[in-house]
N, C-alpha and C positions, 0 to 999 in steps of 0.2 A: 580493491577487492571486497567482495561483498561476507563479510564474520556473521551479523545480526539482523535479521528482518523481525519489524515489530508489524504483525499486522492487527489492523482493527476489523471485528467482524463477527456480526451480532448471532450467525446462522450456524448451529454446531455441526451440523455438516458439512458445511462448504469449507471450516477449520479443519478438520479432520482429513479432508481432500485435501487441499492446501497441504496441511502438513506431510501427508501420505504422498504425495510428487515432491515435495521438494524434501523427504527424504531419499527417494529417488533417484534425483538429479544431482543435486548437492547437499550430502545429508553430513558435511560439518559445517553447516551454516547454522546458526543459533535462530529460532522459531518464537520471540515473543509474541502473544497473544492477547488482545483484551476484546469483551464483549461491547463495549459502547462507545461514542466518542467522549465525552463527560471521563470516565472512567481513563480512556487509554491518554488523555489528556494532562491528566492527573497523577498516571504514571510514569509520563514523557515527562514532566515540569523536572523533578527532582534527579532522575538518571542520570550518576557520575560518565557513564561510557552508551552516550547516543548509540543508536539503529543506525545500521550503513544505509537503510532503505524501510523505507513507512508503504506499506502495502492498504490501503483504506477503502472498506465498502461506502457506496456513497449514503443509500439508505440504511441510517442505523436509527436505534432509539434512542431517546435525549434530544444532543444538536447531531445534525446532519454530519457526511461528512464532508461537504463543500465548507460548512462550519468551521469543523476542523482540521480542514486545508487551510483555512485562513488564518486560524489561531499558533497554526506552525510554519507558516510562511511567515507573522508577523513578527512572531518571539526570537531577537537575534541571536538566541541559546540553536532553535533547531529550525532553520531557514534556509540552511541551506542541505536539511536530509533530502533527498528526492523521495516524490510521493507520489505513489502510483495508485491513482483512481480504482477501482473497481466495482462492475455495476451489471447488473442485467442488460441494461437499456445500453442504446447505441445511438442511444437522438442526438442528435447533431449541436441541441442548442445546449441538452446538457454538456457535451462534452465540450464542447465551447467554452461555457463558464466554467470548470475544474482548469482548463487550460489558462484560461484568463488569471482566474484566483490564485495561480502557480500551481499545476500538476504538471509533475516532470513528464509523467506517462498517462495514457486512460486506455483502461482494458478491458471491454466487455466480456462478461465470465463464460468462460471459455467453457464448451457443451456438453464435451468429453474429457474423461480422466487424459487421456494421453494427450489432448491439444491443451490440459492446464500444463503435463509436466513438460511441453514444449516453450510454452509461456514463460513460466518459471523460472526454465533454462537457460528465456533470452534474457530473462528480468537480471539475471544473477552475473550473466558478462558483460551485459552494456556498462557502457564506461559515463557514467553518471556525471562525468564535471564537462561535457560539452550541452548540457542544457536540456529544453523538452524533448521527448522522443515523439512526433508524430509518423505515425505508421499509416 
């Protein structure tokens, strides 16, 4: 069951969305936030009680976040959070490598308020220990 989503995400509206659906949908879930990968990095390293789920734009400032898909797929502290992509684009080669790199999920940001908080909704019951979600 899903307690804590850390997401990374440089764009303060797209957070404010984000958070305004999944209060929403499931609004006792804990909503960590950071603006960069460097940053949310930094604040993953040392957290006594990991994120049930890493929510990550893929273009941020600093490193990317295919980046920091990698740096927490490789740390065997947090390797096994699943980490859900998210990006404007839907190119096929990007989503490929998030997939490769180990992204559990990849979600092209969804249009509409209510097709995020459907997103959301699914992001928050899938059962995360059968592996990638491709959709």
């Amino acid at each position: 069951m899903i307690k804590c989503i850390f997401l990374f995400e440089d764009d303060n509206d797209d957070v404010m969305l984000f958070q305004e659906a999944l209060e929403n949908v499931a609004p006792d879930i804990l909503l960590m936030v950071t603006n960069s990968g460097n940053n949310g990095l930094s604040i993953l390293s040392p957290l006594e009680n990991l994120p049930d789920l890493i929510v990550m734009d893929i273009n941020m400032p600093g490193i990317s976040g295919i980046q920091c898909l990698i740096e927490i797929k490789s740390n065997v502290r947090t390797k096994d959070i699943p980490v859900v992509m998210l990006s404007t684009s839907a190119h096929q080669t990007i989503m490929r490598e998030a997939y490769q790199k180990g992204a559990n999920y990849y979600l092209p940001k969804p249009t509409s308020f209510e097709m995020l908080k459907q997103e959301i909704k699914q992001l928050t019951t899938i059962n995360w220990n059968h592996g990638p979600i491709v959709l």
